[in-house]
PyMOL commands that place a pseudoatom at each C-alpha (Angstrom):
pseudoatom trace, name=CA, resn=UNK, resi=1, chain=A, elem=C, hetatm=0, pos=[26.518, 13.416, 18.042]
pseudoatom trace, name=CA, resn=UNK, resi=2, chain=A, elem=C, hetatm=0, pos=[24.487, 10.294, 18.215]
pseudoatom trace, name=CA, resn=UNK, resi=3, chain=A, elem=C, hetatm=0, pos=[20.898, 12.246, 18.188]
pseudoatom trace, name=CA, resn=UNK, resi=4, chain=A, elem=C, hetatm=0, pos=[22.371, 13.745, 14.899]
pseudoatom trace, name=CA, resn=UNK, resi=5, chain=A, elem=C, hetatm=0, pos=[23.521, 10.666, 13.135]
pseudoatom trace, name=CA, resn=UNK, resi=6, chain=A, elem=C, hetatm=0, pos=[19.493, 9.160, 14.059]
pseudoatom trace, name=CA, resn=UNK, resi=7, chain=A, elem=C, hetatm=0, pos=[18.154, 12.123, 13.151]
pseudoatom trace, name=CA, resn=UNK, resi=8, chain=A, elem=C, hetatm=0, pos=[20.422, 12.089, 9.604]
pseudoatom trace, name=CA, resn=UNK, resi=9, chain=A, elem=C, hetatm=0, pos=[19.299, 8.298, 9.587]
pseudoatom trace, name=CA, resn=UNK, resi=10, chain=A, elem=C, hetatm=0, pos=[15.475, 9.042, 9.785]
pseudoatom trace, name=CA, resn=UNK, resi=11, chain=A, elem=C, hetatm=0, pos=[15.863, 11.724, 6.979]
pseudoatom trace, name=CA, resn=UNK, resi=12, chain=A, elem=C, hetatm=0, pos=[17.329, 9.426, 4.557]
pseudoatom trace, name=CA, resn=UNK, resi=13, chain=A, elem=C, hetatm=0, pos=[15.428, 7.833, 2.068]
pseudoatom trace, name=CA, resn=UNK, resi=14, chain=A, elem=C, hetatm=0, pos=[14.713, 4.118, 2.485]
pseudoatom trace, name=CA, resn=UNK, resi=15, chain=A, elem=C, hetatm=0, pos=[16.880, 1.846, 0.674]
pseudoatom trace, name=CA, resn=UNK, resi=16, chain=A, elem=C, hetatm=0, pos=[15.181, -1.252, -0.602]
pseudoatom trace, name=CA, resn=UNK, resi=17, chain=A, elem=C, hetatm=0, pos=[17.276, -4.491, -1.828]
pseudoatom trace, name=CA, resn=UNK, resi=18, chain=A, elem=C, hetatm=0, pos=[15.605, -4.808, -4.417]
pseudoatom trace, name=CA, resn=UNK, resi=19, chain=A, elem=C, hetatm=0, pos=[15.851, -2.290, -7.046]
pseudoatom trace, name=CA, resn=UNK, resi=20, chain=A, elem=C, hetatm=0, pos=[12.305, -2.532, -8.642]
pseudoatom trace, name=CA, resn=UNK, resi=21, chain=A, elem=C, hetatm=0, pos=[10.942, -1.820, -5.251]
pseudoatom trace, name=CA, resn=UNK, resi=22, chain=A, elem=C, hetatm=0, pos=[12.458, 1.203, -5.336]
pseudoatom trace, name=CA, resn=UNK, resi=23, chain=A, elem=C, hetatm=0, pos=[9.026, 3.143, -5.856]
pseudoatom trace, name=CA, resn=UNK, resi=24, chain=A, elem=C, hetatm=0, pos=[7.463, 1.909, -2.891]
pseudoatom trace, name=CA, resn=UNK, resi=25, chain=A, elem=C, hetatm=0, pos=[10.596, 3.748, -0.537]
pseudoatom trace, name=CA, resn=UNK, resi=26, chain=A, elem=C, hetatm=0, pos=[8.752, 6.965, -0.432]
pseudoatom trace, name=CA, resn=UNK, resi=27, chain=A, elem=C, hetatm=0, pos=[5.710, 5.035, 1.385]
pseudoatom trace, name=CA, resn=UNK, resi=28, chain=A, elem=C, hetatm=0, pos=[8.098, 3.069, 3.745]
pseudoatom trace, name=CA, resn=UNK, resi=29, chain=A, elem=C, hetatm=0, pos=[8.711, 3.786, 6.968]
pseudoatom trace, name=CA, resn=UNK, resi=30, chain=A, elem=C, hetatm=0, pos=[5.498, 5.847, 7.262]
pseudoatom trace, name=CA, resn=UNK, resi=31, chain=A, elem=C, hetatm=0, pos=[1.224, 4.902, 8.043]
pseudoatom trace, name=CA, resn=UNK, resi=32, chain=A, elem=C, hetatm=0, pos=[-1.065, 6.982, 5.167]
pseudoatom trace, name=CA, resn=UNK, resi=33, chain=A, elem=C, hetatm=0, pos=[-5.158, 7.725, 5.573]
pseudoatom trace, name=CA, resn=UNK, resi=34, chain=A, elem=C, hetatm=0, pos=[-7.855, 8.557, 3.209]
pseudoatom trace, name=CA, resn=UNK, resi=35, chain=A, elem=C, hetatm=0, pos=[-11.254, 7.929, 3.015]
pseudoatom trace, name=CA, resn=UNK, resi=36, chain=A, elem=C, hetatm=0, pos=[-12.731, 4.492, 2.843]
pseudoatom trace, name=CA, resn=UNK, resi=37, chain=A, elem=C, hetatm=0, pos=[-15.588, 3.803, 0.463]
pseudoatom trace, name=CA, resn=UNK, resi=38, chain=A, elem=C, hetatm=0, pos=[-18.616, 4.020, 2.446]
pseudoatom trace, name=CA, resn=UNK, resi=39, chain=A, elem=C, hetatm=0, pos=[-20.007, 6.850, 4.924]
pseudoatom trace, name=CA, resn=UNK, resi=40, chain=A, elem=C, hetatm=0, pos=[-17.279, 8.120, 7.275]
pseudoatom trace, name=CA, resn=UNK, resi=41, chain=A, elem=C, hetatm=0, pos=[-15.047, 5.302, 6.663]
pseudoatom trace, name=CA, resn=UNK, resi=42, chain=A, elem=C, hetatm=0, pos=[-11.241, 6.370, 6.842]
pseudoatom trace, name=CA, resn=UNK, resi=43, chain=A, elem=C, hetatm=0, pos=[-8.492, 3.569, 5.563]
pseudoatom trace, name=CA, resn=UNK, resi=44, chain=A, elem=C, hetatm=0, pos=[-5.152, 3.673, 6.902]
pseudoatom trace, name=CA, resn=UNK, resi=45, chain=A, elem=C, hetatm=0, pos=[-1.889, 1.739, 5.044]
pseudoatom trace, name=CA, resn=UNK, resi=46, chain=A, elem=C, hetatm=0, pos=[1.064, 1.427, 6.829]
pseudoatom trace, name=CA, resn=UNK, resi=47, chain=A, elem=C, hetatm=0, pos=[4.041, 0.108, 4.678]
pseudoatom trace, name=CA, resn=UNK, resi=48, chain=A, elem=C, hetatm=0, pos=[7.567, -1.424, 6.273]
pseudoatom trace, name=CA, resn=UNK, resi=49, chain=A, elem=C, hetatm=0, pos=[10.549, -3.203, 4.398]
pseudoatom trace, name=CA, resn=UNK, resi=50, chain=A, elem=C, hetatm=0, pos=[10.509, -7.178, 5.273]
pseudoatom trace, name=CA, resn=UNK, resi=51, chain=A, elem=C, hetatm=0, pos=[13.056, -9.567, 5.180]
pseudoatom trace, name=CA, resn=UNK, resi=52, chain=A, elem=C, hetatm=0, pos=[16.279, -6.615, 4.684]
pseudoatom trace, name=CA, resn=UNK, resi=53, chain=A, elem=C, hetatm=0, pos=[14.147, -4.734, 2.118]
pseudoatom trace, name=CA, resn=UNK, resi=54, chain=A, elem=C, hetatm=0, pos=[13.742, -8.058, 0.059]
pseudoatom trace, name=CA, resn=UNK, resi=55, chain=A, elem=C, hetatm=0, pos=[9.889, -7.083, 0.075]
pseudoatom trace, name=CA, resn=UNK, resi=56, chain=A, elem=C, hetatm=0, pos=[7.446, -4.078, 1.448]
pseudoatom trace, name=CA, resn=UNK, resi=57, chain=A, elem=C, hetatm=0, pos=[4.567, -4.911, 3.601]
pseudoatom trace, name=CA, resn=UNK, resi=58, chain=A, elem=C, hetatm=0, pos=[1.210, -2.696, 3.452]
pseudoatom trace, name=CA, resn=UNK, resi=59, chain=A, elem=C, hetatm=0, pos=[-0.957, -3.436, 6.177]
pseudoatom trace, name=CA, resn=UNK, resi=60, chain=A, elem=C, hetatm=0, pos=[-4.240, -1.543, 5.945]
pseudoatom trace, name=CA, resn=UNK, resi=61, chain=A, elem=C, hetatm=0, pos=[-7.143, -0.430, 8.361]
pseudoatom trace, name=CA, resn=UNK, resi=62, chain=A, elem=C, hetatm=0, pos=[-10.662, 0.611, 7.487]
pseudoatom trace, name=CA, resn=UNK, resi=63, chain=A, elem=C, hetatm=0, pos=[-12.826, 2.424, 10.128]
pseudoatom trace, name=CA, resn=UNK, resi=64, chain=A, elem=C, hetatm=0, pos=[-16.240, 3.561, 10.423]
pseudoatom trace, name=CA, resn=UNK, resi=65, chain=A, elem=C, hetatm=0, pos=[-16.595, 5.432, 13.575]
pseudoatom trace, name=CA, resn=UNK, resi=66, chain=A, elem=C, hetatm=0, pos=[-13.462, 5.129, 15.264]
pseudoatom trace, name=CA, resn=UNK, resi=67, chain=A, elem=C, hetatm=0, pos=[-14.334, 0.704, 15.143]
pseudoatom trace, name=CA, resn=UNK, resi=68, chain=A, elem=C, hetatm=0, pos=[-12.057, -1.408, 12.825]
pseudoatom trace, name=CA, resn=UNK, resi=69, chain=A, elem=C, hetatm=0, pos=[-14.381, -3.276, 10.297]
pseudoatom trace, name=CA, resn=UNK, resi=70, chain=A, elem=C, hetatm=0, pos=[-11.990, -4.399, 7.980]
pseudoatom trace, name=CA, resn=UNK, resi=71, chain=A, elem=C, hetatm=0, pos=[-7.962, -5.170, 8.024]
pseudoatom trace, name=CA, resn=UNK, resi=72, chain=A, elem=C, hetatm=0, pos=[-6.246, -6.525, 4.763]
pseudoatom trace, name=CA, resn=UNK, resi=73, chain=A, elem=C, hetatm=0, pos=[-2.373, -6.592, 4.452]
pseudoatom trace, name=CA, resn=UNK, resi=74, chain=A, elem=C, hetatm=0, pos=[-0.383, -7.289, 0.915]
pseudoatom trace, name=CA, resn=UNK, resi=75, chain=A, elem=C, hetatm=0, pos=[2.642, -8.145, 0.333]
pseudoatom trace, name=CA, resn=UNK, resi=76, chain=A, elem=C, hetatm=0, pos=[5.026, -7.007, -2.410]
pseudoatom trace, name=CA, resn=UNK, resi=77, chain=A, elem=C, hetatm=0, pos=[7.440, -9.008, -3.944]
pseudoatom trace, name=CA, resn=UNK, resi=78, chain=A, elem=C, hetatm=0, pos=[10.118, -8.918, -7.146]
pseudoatom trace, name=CA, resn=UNK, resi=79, chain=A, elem=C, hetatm=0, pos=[9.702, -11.968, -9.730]
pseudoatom trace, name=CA, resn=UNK, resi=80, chain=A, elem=C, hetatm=0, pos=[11.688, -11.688, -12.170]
pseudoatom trace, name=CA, resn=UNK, resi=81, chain=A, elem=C, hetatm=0, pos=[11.471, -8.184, -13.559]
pseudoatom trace, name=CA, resn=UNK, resi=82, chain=A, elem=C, hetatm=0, pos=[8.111, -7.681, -12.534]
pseudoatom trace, name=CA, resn=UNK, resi=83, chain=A, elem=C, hetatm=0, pos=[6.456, -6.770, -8.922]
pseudoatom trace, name=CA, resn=UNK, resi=84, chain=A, elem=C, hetatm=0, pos=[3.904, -8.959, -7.447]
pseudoatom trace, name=CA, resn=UNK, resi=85, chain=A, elem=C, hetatm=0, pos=[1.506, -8.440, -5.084]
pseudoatom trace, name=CA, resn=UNK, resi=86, chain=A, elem=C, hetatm=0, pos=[-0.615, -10.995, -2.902]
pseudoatom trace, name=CA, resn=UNK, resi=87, chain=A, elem=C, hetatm=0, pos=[-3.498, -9.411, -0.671]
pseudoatom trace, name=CA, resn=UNK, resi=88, chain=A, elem=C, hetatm=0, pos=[-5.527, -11.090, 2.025]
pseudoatom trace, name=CA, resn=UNK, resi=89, chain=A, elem=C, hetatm=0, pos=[-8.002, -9.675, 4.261]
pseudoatom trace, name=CA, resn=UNK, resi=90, chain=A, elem=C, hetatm=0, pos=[-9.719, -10.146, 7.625]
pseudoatom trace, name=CA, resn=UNK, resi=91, chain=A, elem=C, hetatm=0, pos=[-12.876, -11.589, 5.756]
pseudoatom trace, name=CA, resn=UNK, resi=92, chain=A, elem=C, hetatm=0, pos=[-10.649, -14.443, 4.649]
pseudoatom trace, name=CA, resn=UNK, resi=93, chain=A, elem=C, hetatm=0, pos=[-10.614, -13.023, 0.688]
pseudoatom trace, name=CA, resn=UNK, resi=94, chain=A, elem=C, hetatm=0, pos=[-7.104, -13.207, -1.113]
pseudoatom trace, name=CA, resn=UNK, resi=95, chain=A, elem=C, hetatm=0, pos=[-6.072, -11.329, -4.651]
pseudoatom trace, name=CA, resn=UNK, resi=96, chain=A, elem=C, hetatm=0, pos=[-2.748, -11.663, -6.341]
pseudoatom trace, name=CA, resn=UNK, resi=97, chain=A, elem=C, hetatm=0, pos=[-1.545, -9.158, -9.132]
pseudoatom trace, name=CA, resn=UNK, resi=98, chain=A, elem=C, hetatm=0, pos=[1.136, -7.239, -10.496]
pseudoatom trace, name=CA, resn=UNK, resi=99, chain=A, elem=C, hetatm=0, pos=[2.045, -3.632, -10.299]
pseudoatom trace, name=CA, resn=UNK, resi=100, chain=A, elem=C, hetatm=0, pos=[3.957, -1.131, -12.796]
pseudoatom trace, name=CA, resn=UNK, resi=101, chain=A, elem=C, hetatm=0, pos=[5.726, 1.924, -11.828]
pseudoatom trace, name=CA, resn=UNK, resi=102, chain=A, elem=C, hetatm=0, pos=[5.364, 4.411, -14.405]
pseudoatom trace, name=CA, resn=UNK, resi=103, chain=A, elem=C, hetatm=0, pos=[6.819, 8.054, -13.806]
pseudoatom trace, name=CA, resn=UNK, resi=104, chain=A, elem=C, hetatm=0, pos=[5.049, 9.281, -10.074]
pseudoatom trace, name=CA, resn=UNK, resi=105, chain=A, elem=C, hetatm=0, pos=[2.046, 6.233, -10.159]
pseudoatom trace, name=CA, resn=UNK, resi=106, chain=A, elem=C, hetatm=0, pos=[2.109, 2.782, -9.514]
pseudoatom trace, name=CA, resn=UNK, resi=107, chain=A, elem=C, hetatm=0, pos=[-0.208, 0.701, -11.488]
pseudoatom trace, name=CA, resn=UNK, resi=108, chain=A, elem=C, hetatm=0, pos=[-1.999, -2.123, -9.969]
pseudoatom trace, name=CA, resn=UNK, resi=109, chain=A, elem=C, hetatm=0, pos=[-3.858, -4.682, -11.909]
pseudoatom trace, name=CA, resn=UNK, resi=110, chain=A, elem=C, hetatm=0, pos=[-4.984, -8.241, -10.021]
pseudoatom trace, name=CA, resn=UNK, resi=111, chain=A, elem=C, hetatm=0, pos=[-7.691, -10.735, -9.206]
pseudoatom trace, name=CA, resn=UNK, resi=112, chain=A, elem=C, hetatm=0, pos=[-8.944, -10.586, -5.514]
pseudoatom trace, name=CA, resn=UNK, resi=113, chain=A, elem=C, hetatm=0, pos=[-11.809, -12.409, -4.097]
pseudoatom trace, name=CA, resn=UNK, resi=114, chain=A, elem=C, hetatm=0, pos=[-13.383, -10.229, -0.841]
pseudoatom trace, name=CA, resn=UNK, resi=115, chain=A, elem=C, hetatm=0, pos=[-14.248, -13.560, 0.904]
pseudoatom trace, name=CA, resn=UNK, resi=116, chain=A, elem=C, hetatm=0, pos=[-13.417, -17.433, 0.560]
pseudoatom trace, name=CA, resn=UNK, resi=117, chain=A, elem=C, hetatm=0, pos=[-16.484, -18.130, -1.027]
pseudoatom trace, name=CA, resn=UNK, resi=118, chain=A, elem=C, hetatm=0, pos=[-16.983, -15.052, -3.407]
pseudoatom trace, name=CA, resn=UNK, resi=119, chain=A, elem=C, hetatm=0, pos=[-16.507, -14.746, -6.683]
pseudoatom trace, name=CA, resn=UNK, resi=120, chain=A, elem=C, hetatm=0, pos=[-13.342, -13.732, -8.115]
pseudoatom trace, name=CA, resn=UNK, resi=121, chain=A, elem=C, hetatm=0, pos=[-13.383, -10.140, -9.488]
pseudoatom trace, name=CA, resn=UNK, resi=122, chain=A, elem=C, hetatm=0, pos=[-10.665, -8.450, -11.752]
pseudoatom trace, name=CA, resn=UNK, resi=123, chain=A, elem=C, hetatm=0, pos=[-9.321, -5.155, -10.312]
pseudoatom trace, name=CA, resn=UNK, resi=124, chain=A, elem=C, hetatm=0, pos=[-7.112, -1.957, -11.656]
pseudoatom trace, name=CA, resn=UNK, resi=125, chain=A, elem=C, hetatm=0, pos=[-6.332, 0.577, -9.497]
pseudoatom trace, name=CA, resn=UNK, resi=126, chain=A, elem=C, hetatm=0, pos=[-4.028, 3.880, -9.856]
pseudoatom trace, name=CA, resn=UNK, resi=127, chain=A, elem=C, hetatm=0, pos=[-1.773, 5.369, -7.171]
pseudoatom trace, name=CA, resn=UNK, resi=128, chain=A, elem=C, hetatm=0, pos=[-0.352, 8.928, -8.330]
pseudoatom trace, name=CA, resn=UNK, resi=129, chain=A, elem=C, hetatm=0, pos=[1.896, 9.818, -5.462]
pseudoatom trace, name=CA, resn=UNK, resi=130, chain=A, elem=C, hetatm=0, pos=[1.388, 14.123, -4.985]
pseudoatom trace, name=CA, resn=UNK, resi=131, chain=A, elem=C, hetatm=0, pos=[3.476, 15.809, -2.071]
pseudoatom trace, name=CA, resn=UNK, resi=132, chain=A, elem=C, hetatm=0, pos=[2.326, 15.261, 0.791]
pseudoatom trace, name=CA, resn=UNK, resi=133, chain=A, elem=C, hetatm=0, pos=[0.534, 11.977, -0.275]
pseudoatom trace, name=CA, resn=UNK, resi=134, chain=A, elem=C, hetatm=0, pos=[-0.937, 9.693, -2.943]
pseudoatom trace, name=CA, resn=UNK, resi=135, chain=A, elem=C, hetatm=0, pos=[-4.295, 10.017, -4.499]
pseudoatom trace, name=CA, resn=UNK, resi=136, chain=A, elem=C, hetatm=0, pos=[-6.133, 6.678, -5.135]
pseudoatom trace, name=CA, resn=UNK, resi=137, chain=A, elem=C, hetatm=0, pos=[-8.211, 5.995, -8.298]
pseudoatom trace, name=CA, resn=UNK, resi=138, chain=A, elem=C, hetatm=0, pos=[-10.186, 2.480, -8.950]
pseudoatom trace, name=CA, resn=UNK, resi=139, chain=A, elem=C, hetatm=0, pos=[-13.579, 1.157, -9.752]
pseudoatom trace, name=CA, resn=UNK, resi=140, chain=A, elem=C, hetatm=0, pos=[-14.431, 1.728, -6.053]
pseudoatom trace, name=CA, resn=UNK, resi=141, chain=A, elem=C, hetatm=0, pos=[-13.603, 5.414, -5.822]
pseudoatom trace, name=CA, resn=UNK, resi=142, chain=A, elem=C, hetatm=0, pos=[-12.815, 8.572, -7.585]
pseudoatom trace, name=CA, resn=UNK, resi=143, chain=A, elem=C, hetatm=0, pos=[-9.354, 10.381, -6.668]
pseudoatom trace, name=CA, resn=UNK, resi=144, chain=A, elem=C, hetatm=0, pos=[-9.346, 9.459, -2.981]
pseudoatom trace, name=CA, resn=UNK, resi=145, chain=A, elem=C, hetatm=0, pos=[-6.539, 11.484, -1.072]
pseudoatom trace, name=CA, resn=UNK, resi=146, chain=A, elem=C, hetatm=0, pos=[-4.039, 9.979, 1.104]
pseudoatom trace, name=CA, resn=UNK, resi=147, chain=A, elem=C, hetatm=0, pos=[-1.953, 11.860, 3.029]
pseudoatom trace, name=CA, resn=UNK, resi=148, chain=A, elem=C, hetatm=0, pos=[1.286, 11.016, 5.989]
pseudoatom trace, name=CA, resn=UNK, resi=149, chain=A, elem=C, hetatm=0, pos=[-0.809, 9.899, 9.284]
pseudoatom trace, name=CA, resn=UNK, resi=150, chain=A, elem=C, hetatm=0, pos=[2.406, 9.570, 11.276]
for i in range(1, 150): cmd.bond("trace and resi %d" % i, "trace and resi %d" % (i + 1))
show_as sticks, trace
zoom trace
């Protein structure tokens, strides 16, 4: 009885406290890869509910080779009626910015700088979640897939 009741638990959709999260629950719980820019690069995100689902963490990996070269991690947060994001990244860049939920994308639009001494650059990028996965459009690549690592 108990393997049933974790295995009902594991099936059911993540429940996140708050309700403009909501979009991110399909991610939760679960690690997604897709190609990095760059030759052979693959980028993993891995997303969890912080804090009793008060926020969703996305902690991502880029590879070149099987070797790490870059980790970055954002966090998403509810203010007000809008989502906010703030990003920071094993190079010691940051990037804050909103994002919209609009039918099956999220829409991410921000300011990040890639290292403490760069210069800030504005950002949009487009997540259209598919089955299986998400595909990824932005100034830095064209329709990159992501699909369930775990």
């Amino acid at each position: 009885m108990f393997e049933l009741l974790l295995a009902a638990a594991a099936a059911a959709p993540t429940v996140l406290a708050q309700g403009a999260l909501q979009p991110w629950a399909a991610f939760v719980g679960h690690c997604w890869s897709g190609p990095a820019p760059g030759p052979k690069g693959v980028d993993t995100h891995c997303f969890e509910a912080v804090y009793g689902g008060q926020h969703v963490r996305d902690r991502n990996e880029v590879k070149i080779d099987g070797k790490t070269v870059y980790r970055g991690e954002a966090l998403y947060s509810v203010e007000g009626r809008a989502v906010t994001f703030t990003y920071w990244n094993s190079l010691g860049g940051i990037g804050r910015g909103t994002a919209t939920a609009t039918g099956t994308a999220l829409n991410f639009v921000g300011d990040i700088r890639a290292t403490p001494s760069s210069a800030s650059e504005h950002f949009q990028a487009n997540w259209q979640k598919l089955d299986g996965g998400y595909e990824v459009t932005d100034e830095g690549r064209t329709k990159s897939l992501f699909r369930r690592a775990d």
